[in-house]
N, C-alpha and C positions, 0 to 999 in steps of 0.2 A: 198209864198216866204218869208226868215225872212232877218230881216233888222239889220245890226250892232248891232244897239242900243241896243235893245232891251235887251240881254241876258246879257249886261254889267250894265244896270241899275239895275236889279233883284238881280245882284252881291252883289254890293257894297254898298246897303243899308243893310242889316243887319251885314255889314263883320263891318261898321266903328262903330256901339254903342256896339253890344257883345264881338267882338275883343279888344277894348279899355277897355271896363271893365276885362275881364280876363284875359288881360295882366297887369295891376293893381292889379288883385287877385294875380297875379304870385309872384309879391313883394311881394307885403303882408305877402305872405304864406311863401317867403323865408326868408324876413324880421323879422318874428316875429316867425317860426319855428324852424329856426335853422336844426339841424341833430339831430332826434332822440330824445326823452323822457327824460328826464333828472334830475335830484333830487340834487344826490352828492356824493362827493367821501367822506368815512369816515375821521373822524379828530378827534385826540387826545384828550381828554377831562381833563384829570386829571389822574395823577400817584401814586403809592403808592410802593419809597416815592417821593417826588415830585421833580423836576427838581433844580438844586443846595442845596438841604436841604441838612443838616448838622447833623448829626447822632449821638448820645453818644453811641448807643451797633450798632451790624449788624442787620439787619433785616432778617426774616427768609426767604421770595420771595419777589417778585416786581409784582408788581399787575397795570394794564394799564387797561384804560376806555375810550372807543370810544362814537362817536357821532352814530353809527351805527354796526350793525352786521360785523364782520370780520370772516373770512377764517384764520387756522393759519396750519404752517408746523413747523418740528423738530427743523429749525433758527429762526425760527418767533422772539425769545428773546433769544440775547445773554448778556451775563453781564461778562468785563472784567475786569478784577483788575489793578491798577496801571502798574505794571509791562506787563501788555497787556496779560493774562492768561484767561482762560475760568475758571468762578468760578459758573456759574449755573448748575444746578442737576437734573435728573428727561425731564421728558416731559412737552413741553410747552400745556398749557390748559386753555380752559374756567375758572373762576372764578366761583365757584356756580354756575356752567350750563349755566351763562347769556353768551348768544351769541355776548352782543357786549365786553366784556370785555378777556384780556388776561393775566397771571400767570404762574410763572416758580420760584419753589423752588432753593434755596442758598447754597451754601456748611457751613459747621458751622465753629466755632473760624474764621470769617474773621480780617486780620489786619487791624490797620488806615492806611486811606487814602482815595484818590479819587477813585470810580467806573464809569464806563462808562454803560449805557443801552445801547444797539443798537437794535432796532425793525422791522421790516416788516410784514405786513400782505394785505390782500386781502379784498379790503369792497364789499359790496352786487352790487355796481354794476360793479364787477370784476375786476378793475383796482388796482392795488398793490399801496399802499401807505408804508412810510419807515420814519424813523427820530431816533432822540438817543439824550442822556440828560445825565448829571449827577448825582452824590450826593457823600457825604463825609461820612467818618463813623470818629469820632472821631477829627480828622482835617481835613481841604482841603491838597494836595501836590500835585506835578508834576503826568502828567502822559504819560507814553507812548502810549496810544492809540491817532489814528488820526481820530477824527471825520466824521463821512461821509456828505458830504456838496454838492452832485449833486442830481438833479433829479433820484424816483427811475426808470423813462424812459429812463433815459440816460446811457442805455449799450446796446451790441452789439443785444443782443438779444431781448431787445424792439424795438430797431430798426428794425430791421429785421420783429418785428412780428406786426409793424404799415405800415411797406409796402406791406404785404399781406391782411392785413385789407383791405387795400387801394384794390386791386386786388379784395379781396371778395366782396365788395359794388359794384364794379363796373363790376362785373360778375353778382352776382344777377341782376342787374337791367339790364343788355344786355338779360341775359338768359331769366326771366320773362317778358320781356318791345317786344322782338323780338319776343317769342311763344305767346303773345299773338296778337300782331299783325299779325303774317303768319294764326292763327287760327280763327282770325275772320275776317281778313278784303281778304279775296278769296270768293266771291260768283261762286254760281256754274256757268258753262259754259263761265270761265271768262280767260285769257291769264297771267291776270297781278291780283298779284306782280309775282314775277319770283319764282318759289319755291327753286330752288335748291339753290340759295345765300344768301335765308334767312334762308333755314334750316343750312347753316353753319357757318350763326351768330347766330342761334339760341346754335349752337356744340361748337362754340368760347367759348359764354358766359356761357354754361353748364361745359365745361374743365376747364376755368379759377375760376368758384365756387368753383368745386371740387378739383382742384390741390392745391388754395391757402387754403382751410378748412383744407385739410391732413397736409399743412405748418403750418399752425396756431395749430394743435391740437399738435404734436410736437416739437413748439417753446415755447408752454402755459407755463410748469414747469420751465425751464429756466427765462420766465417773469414776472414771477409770486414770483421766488426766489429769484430772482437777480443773479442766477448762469450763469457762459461762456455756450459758444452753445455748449461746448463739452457733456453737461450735456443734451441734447436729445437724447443722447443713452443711457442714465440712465433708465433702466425699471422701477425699482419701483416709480422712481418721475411720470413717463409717467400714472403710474398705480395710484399715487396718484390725476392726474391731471384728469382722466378721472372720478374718484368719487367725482371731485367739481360741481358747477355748470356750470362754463362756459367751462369746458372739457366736460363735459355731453352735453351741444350745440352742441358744436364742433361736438360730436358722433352723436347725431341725427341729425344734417345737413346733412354727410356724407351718413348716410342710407337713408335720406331722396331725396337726390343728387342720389344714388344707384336706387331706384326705378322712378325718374325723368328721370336717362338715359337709364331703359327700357321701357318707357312709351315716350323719344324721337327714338328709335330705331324702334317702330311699326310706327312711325309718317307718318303720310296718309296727303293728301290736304286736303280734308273734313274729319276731326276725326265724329265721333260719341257724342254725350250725355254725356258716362260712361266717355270717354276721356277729356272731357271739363270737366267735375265735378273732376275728378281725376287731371287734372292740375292746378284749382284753388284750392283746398285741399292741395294740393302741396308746390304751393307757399304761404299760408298763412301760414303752418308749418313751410318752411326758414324761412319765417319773424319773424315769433316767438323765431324761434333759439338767432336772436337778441335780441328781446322785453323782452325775458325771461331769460334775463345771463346780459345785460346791464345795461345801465341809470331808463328807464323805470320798472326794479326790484324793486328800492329800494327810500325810502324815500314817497312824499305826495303821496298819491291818486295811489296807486300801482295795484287795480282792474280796476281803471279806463285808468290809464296810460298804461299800455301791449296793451290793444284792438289800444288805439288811436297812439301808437308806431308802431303794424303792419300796420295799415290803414295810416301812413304816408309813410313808406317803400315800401307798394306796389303802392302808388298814386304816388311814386320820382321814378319806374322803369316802369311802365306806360308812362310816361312822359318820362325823358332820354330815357329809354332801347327802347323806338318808333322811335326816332327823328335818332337812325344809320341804323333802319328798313327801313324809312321812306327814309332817304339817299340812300338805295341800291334801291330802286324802283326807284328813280330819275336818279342814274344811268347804272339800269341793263334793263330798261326798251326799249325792242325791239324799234326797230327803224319804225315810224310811227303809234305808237300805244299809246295811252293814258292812260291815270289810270282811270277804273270803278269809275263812279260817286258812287256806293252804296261803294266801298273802301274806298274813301276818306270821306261821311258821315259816316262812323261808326266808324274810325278812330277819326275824327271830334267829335265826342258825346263823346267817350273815353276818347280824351284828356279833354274836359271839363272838363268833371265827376272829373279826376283825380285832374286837377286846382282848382277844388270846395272843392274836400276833402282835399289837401294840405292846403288851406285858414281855415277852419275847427278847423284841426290839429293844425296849428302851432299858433295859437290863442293860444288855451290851452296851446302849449309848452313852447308860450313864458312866458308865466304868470310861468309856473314851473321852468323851467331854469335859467333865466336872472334875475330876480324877481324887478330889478329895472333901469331907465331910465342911470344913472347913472354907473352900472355893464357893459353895453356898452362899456366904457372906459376906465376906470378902473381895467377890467381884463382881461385876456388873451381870455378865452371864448367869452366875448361881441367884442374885436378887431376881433378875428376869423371870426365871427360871419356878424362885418361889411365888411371884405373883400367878405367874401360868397357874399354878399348884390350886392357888386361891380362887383363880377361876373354872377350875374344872369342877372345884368344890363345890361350886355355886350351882355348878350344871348339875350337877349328881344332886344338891341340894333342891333345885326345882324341877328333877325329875321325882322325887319323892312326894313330892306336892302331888302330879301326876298322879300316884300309884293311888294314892288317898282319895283322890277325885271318883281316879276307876272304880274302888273298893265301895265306893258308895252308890255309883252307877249300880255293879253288882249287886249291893240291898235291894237298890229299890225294884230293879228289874226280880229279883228274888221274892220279893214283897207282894209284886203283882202279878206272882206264878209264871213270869214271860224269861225265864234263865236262859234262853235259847243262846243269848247275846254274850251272856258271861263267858262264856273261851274266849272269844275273839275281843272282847275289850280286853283279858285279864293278858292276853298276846300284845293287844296295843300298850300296854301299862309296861310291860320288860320291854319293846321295843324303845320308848320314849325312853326308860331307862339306861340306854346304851349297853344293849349287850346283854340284857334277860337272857335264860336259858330258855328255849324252843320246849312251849307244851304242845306241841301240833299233836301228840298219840293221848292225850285225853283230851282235847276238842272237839274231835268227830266223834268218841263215845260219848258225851255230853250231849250232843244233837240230838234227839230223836228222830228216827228213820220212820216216826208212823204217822208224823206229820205232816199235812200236806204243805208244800208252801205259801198256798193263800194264806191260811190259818197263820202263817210265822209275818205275809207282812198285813195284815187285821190288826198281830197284836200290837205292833205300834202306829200311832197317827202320824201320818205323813207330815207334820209338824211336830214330832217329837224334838229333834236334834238341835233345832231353834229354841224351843220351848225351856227344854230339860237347863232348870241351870249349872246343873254338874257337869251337863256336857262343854256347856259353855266354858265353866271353868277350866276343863279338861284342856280344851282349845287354845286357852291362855298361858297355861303353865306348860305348853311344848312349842306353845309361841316365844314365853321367854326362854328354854332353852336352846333356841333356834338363834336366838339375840346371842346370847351367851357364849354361845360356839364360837360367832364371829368373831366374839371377844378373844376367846381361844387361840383362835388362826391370825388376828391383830398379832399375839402376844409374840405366838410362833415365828412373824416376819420378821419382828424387831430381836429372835432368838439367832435366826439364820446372818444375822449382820452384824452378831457381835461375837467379840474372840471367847471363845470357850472357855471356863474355869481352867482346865488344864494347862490350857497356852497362854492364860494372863497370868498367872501363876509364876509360871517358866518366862515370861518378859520381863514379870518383875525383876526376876532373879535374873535376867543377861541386864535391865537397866543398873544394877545396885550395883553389879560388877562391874560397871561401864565407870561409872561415879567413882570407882577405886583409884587413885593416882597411876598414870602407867608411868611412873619413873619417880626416884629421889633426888629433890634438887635439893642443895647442900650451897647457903653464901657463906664463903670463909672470906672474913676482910683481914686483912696484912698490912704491915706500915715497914721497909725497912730501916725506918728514923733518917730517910733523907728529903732534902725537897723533894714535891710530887712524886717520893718513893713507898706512895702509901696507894691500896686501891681493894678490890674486891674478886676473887678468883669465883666465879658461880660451876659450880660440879653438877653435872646431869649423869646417875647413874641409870640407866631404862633396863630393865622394866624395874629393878631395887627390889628384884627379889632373890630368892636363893637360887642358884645357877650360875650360867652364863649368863651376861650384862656387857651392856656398852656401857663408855663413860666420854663423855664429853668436857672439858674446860673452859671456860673462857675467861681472861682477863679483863678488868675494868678498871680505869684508871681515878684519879679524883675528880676528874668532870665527868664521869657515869661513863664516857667512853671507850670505845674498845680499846686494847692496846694489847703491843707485842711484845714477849719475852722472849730472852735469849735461851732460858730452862723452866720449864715447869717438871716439877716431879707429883708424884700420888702416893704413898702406901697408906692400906687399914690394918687394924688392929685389932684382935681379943683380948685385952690381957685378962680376963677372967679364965678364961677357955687356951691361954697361954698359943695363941694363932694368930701368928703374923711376927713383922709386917706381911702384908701381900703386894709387891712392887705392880702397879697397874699398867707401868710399861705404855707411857705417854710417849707421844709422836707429833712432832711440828706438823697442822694440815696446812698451814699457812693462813692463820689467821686466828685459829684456835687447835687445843692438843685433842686430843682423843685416841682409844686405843678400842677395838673392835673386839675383844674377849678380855673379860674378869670372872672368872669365877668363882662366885661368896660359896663356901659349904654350908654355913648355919643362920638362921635367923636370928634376928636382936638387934642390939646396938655394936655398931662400928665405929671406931674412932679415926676419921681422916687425917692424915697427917699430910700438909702439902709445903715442899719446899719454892718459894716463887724464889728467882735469881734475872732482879732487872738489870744490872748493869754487871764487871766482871768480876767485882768484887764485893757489891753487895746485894744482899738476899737474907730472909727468914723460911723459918719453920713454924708454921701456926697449925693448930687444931683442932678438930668440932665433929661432935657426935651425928650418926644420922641413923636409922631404923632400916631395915634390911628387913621386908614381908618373907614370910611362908613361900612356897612354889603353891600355885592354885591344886586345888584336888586332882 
């Protein structure tokens, strides 16, 4: 005869110390993982010529230098002239082959005035980065162009191809998370799970892959260009998109999705060997399609980061893409009949495994992504990042619900001498949990083996499962964290598309440097007390730091314009530091002086001393301090 107790005590000693901890792992792993692999998005590094510089001739291209490898197309650089006119020439390209830099030749005789760069390109982990700058050729002036000042995510067509994103994630992890559930957890001669409900959540989340990939390879060139969506009917950009890398994902997802849904089309209750090897091969090549066109591509540790990118991807659809499995068993489940204890242990082990490798993973991630306690807050990614946080919290909070539902199912079935059920609900209770630890070696000693099976289904009325309102309950609170999840995997889309803690961090810090003056310009105005013998020398030391330096002159007369002298001279001075003069060794270019090396030894203040000599006999010497920066780190 078995007594209450008994089967509830065997329960819930191992459910409270391994559930407690890997439900703590769950944090953890979502806390310090994040979504996905992560490095950086590429950032500007240095231009040539440099953003507001000031020009005496045109230059012959514009030369740009990334933090990283970039992707470029026919717009990648446009350069307009005052008047708002295309004045670049030729095909935009590489620089000397180097992958992260980009180049686009100039039309020749440009006039003065202001030029606009405007840029776009594609960094290594496939997310289009964009910005635009200017410079002067001769003087600054008005200009017609209107700078581009939005996000380059912010058009019709990134939208669009961030809400299919959204659809892909959350189809992979249905499709992967629910075939592997229907194919491992049916033991033979067993009733439950239900097969035909799960094969068409398994069909949901297979359609929803492949529909949203076709969307996505289609919206790529539009995204990637900044063009309207009319531009996916453009063949050759489609054809250019399909020779990047992440168009090339996109295609082998596709054929890989192709062979997945002949390989769910044979789909048997018990597959064979060749079929379970063929579906985990499967899904580790989707995840790859990610691992290998993403975050994970580019920047630290890129051998190491891809493996630990899929093993995060398949251990987040394990986990989710189980927990809407896991809901149809709950509620397709014939009436008077329970869930196989061997289902729910193998289930149970699963979810662990998965909880362990996500802790694993996102250890490492975090350290790659976020790179500091600080980035948390500070930037878009780490706020992201904590909202996820919030919501995993949510899930672990109404898995707890769950547990308390079950716990009372267990009385009452304890209540009414009927514990047979208690293993296998207190198994569904750490499953709903995400990652229970597997009691399968005290559920079958909980059974009794002198039982006959009529007697077990007798003891419940084939409307129990309706009836029972605990059960019901039970039902609802792994309903919402079935909700909850997707909230998860929302969070997770909008994680993959934004630049990492680490790498907004490191933009900040090339934009702050960017803003630094790249040269010291110096007006010394002169008069040598004769008519029109008065005007204003402007000096351009580049870069005005400690080193080697150009120096540029130019004269200006009392109508503001240019004019020629017969001498310009330069020295500077220390006299604190008792250094100098330094003769800067001016040269007529014909129009203005300049001299191609100075070199300051010390930072601080320098005293210009400039000799102007307009005619043969008369000329002054005038004065004026200027600042001389540090050399950079």
């Amino acid at each position: 005869m078995r007594t209450p107790a008994t089967p509830t005590a065997t329960v819930r000693r191992p459910r409270t110390s391994r559930s407690a901890l890997l439900l703590v792992g769950a944090v953890l792993a979502l806390l310090l993982g994040g979504a996905g692999t992560a490095s950086a998005h590429a950032t500007l590094n240095r231009s040539d010529p440099a953003d507001a510089a000031l020009l005496k001739t045109a230059p012959q291209q514009i030369t740009l230098t990334f933090s990283e490898s970039v992707s470029l197309s026919d717009g990648s650089l446009r350069v307009l002239s005052p008047k708002n006119l295309r004045v670049d020439r030729g095909t935009v390209g590489h620089a000397a082959g180097k992958g992260d830099t980009a180049r686009v030749g100039l039309a020749g005789k440009l006039p003065e005035g202001t030029y606009t760069v405007a840029w776009r390109a594609v960094s290594s982990d496939s997310h289009p980065i964009s910005g635009a700058f200017t410079f002067s050729i001769g003087r600054p002036s008005a200009t017609a162009v209107a700078l581009p000042t939005g996000s380059p995510d912010d058009t019709a067509a990134s939208r669009l191809y961030s809400f299919f994103r959204s659809i892909a994630y959350g189809g992979f992890a249905l499709f992967v998370g629910a075939a592997l559930f229907t194919l491992l957890h049916r033991p033979a001669g067993t009733a439950l799970p239900p097969l035909r409900p799960l094969r068409r959540l398994v069909l949901a989340g297979w359609t929803a892959l492949f529909a949203s990939t076709a969307v996505l390879l289609l919206l790529r060139g539009p995204y990637e260009s900044g063009r309207g969506l009319t531009a996916v009917f453009d063949v050759s950009l489609l054809g250019s998109t399909v020779a990047g890398r992440a168009g090339l994902a996109l295609g082998v997802r596709l054929l890989l999705l192709a062979a997945a849904g002949a390989l769910l089309a044979g789909f048997a209750a018990r597959p064979g060997r060749a079929v379970r090897v063929t579906g985990a091969l499967l899904a580790v090549g989707l995840a790859l399609t990610w691992a290998g066109a993403e975050h994970a591509s580019a920047g630290l540790q890129v051998p190491l980061a891809i493996p630990v990118a899929v093993l995060h991807l398949l251990a987040m659809a394990v986990w989710l893409g189980g927990l809407p499995a896991l809901l149809v068993v709950l509620f397709r489940a014939p009436a008077g009949q329970e869930i196989p204890s061997a289902v729910v242990t193998r289930f149970s082990r699963l979810a662990f495994t998965a909880v362990a490798v996500l802790v694993a993973t996102g250890v490492y991630q975090s350290w790659r992504q976020v790179g500091s306690w600080q980035a948390l807050s500070t930037t878009e990614y780490g706020r992201l990042l904590t909202l996820k946080v919030v919501a995993v919290v949510l899930v672990l909070t109404a898995a707890s619900f769950s547990r308390q539902w079950v716990d009372r199912i267990v009385q009452d079935r304890a209540t009414e001498s009927l514990p047979a059920t208690t293993p296998e609900l207190s198994r569904v209770t750490q499953t709903v949990g995400a990652g229970a630890a597997p009691g399968g070696d005290t559920a079958e000693g909980a059974r009794s083996t002198h039982e006959p099976p009529a007697s077990r289904e007798r003891a419940e009325p084939p409307d129990a499962p309706d009836s029972d309102p605990h059960r019901r309950a039970l039902r609802r609170s792994v309903a919402v964290e079935a909700a909850l999840g997707a909230v998860v995997l929302a969070i997770t889309t909008l994680l993959t598309g934004t630049q990492p803690g680490r790498a907004a961090v490191a933009s900040a810090a090339a934009v702050e440097a960017a803003r630094e003056p790249t040269a010291t310009v110096a007006m010394v105005p002169f008069d040598v007390g004769t008519p029109n013998g008065n005007g204003t020398v402007q000096i351009t030391i580049a870069s005005g730091r400690v080193g080697d330096n150009t120096v540029q002159a130019v004269v200006y007369g009392p109508d503001k314009g240019f004019v020629t002298v017969p001498e310009l001279r330069l020295t500077l001075t220390r006299k604190a530091q008792r250094i100098g003069p330094l003769d800067a060794r001016l040269t007529d270019r014909h129009g203005y002086w300049a001299t191609d090396r100075l070199r300051l030894p010390l930072a601080g203040v320098w005293t210009l001393h400039v000799t102007v000599r307009v005619t043969d006999i008369d000329q002054v010497t005038v004065a004026q301090d200027v600042r001389i920066r540090p050399s950079p780190a």
